[in-house]
Phi, psi and omega in degrees: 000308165332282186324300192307321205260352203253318184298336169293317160291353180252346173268339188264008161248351168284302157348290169298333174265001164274335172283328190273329183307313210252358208072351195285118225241338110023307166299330191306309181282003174250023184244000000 
């Protein structure tokens, strides 16, 4: 269960650092 919240914090910060990279607004709604 740990692992999971933690893979899960690293794609939505992989997320986020893919938003600030692209601009892209595309994204906004899967956060």
């Amino acid at each position: 269960m740990a692992s999971q919240l933690i893979n899960l914090g690293n794609f939505r910060t992989t997320l986020l650092t893919s938003l600030r990279n692209s601009n892209c607004s595309t994204y906004i709604p899967l956060l």
